[in-house]
C-alpha positions in Angstrom: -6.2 3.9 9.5 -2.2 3.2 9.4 -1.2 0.8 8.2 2.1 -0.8 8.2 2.4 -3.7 5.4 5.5 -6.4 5.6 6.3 -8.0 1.8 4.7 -4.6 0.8 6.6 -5.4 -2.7 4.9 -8.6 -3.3 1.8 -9.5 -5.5 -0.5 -8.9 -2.5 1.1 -6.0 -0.6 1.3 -3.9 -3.9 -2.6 -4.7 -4.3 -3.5 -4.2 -1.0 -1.5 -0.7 -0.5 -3.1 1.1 -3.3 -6.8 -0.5 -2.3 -6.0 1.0 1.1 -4.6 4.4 -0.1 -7.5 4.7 -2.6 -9.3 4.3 0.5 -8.3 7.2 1.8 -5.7 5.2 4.8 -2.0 5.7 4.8 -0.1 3.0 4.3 4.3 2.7 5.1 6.0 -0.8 3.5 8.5 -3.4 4.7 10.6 -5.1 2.0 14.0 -6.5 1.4 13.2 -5.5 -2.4 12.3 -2.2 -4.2 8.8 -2.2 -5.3 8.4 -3.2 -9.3 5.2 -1.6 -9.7 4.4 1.0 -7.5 6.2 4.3 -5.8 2.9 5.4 -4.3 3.9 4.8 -1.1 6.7 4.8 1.4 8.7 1.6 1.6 11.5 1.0 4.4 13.8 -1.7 2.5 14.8 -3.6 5.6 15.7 -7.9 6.0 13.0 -8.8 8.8 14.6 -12.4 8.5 17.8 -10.9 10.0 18.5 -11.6 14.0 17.3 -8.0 15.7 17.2 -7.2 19.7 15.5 -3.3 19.0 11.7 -3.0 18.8 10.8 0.1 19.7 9.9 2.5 16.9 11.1 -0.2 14.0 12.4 -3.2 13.8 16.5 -3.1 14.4 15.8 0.3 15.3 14.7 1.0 11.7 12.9 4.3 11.9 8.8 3.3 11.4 5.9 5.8 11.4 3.1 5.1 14.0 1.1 3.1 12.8 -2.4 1.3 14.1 -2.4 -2.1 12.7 0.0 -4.4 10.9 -0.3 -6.7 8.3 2.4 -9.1 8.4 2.9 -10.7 4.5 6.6 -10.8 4.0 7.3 -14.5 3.3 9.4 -16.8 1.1 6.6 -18.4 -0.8 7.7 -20.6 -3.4 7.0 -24.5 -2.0 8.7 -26.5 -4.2 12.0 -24.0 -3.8 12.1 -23.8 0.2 12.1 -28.2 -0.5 15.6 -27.5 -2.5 16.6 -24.3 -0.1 15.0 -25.3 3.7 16.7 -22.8 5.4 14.5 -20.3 3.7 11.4 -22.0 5.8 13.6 -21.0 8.4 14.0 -17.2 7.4 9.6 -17.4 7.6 9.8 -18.2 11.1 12.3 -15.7 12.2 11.0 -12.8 10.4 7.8 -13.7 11.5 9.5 -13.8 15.4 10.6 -10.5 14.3 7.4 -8.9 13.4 5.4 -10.2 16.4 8.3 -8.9 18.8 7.2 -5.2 17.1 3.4 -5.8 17.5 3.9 -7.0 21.2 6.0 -3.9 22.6 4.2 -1.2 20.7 0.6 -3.1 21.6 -0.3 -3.6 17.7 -2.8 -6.1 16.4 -1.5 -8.5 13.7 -2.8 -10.2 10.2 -1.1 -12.6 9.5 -1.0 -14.5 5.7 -0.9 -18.0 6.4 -1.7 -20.9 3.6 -3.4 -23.7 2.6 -0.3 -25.7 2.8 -1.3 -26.2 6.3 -3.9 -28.4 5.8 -1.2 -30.6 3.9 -1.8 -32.8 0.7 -5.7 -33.7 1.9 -8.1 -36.6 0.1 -10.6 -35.8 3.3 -11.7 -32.9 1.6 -11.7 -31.3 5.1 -10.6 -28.2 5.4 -12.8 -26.2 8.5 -10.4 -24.3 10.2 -10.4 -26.3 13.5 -9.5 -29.5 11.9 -6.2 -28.7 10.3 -4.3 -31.7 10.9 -0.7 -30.7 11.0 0.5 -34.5 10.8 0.0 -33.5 7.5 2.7 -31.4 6.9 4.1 -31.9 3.3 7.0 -29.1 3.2 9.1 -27.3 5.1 7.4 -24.2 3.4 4.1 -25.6 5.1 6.0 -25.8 8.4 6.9 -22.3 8.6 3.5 -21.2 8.2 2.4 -23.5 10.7 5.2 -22.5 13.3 4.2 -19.2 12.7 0.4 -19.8 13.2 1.7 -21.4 16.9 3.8 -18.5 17.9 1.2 -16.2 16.6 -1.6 -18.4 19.0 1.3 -17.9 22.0 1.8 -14.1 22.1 -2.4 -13.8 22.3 -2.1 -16.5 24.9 1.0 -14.8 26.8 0.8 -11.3 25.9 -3.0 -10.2 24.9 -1.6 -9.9 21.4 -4.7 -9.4 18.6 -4.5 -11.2 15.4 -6.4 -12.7 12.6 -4.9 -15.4 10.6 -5.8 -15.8 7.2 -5.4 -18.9 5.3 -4.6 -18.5 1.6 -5.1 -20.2 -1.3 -3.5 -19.7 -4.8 -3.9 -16.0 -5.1 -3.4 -14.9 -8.6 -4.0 -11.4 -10.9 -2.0 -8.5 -11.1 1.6 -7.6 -10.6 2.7 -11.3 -10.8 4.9 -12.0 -13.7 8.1 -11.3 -11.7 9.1 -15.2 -12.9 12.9 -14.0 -12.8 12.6 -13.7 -9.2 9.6 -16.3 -8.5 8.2 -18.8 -10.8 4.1 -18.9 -10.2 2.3 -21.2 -12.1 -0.2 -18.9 -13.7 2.2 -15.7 -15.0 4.5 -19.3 -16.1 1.5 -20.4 -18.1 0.3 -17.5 -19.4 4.2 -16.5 -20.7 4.9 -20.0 -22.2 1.3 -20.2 -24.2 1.9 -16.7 -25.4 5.2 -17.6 -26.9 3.7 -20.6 -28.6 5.5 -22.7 -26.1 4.1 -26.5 -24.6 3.1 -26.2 -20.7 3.5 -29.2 -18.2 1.0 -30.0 -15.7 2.2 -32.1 -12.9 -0.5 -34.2 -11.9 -3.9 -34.2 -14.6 -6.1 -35.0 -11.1 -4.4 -32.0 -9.1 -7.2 -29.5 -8.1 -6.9 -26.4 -6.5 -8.9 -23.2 -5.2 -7.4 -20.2 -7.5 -8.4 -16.9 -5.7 -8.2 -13.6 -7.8 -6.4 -10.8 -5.9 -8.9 -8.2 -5.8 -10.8 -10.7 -4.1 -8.0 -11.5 -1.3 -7.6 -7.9 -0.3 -11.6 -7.5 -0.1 -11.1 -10.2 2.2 -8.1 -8.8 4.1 -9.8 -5.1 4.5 -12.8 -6.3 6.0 -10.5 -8.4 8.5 -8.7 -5.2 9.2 -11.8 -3.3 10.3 -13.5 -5.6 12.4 -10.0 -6.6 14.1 -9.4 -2.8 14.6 -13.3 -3.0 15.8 -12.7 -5.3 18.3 -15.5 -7.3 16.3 -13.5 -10.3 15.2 -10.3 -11.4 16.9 -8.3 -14.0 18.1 -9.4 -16.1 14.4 -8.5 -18.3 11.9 -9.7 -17.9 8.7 -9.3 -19.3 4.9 -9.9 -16.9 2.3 -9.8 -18.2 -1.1 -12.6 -18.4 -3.7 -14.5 -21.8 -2.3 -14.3 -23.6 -5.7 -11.9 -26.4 -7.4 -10.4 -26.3 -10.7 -8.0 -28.4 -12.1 -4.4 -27.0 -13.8 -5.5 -28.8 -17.0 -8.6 -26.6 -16.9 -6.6 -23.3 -15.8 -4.4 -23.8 -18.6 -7.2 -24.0 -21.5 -8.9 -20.6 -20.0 -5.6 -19.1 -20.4 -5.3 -20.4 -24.2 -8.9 -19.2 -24.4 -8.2 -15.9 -23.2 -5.1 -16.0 -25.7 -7.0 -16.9 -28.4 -5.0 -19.9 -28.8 -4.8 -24.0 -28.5 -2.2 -24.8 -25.6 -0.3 -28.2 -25.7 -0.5 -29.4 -22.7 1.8 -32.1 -21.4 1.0 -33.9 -18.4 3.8 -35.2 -16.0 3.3 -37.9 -13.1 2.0 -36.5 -9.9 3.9 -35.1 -7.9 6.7 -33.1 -7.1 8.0 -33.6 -3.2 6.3 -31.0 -1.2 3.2 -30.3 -3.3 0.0 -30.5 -2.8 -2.4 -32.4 -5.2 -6.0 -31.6 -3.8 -7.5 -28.0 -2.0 -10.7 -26.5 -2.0 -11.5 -24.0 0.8 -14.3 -24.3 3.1 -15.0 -20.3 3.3 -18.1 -20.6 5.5 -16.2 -19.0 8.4 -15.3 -15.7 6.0 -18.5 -15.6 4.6 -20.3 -15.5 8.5 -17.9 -13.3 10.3 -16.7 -10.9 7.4 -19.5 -10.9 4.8 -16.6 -11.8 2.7 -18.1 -13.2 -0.4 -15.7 -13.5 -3.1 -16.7 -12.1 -7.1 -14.1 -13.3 -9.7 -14.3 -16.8 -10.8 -11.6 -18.2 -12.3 -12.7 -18.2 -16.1 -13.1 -13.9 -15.1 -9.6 -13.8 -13.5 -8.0 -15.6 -16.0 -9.0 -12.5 -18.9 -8.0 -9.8 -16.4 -4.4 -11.8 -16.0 -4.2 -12.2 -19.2 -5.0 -9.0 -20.4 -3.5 -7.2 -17.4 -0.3 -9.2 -18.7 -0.4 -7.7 -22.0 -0.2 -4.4 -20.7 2.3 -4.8 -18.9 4.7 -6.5 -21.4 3.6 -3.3 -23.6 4.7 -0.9 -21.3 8.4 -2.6 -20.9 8.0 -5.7 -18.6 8.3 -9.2 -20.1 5.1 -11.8 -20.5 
């Protein structure tokens, strides 16, 4: 399999490009950033958020190998920042534009990362894939993955294009404590309680669906083979670890992992664009990809943490 992987610098790309090559696939990256863990693999640093009219053989006429299925992650992901900076929602949509335009010329199937932010701030606790209600919307950030789901559901309709959309929720693990470049709640955490310092939970009722990494790109291979397959296509599908915790919660595993007693402060719910209450319904993965996910939360939280000290051992900071 070849595999071309947009946001290949990210949290998920990096995992998901060394599962792959471990797997014995080749695998060529898209980024506007160098990779901060990995050289193991090609990576084409390239804007897809910058206006193109050239798809044949790259995007802009960039120069890509052949390639048999792409997996379209390249995003700007942090909510509450695409609230203060909109135009970055903006940037999703047209690199997403971008990436389809390459899948429909050179006949490619597509996954696509989409989010729980689609399903907006929810107190139905529905969250099937078929009743997203996009009146809902809480964030431009949850717009952009939801304009992107629509062209994505266009091209099938217009051009035969084959995709699978997953839906994700709160992926966390390793390579994630870039916080210079993105502040994630979990690397935040685990960097403030190691330096002794108070964290700040917006929200002591907000409850969300954590899902470790490994168990995302388990997820995201077996979507690639059947799509390839011709077994599943043309879907919409949440992947995330089916199970609510609160931040409160999240934030004593990571003293306990620590070895310490957080102080946690707890700040009025919520900030504007955020979402207080998610936990996946992952019947749909479980039936059509035997996806059945293996890290709870309490697991994932000690390999973070312990994946964090290594890392701040070998140069990078906590």
């Amino acid at each position: 399999m070849r595999v071309l992987i947009t946001g290949s610098s990210g949290q998920i790309g990096a995992n998901l490009a060394l599962r792959l090559l471990a797997d014995g696939h080749q695998v060529f990256g898209v980024d506007r950033r160098v990779n901060p863990w990995t050289d193991a693999f090609p990576t084409l640093l390239q804007d897809l958020a910058a206006p193109y009219r050239e798809f044949v053989g790259g995007i802009g006429g960039a120069p890509y190998p052949p390639c048999d299925i792409v997996v379209h992650l390249a995003a700007n992901a942090k909510v509450h920042e695409l609230v203060e900076r909109p135009h970055r929602a903006m940037e999703n949509i047209a690199l997403t534009f971008n990436v389809l335009e390459y899948c429909r010329v050179n006949n490619l199937p597509i996954i696509f990362s989409s989010s729980r932010e689609v399903y907006g701030d929810i107190r139905r606790y529905i969250t099937e894939e078929q009743h997203a209600d996009f009146s809902f919307t809480e964030s431009p950030y949850s717009a952009s993955k939801i304009s992107s789901e629509a062209f994505i559901y266009s091209y099938a309709r217009c051009y035969g294009l084959r995709y699978i959309v997953f839906r994700f929720s709160n992926v966390y693990g390793r390579y994630d404590n870039d916080l210079e470049r993105m502040e994630r709640v979990i690397p935040l955490f685990i960097r403030q309680i190691s330096n002794g310092q108070p964290v700040t939970v917006f929200g002591s009722e907000k409850v969300l669906d954590f899902t470790y990494v490994d168990d995302c790109v388990d997820g995201i291979v077996r979507g690639m083979e059947r799509l390839l397959a011709s077994d599943v296509m043309q879907r919409t599908i949440n992947l995330a670890y089916g199970e609510g915790n609160s931040l409160i919660r999240m934030a004593e595993l990571i003293g306990k992992a620590l070895n310490v007693t957080p102080q946690i402060n707890v700040e009025p719910s919520k900030r504007p664009g955020e979402v207080t209450y998610y936990v996946a319904d992952i019947t749909l993965a479980r039936q059509l990809l035997g996806y059945a996910p293996q890290v709870s939360l309490a697991e994932g939280i000690e390999r973070t943490v312990a994946w964090s000290k290594q890392s701040s051992a070998l140069g990078n900071k906590l």
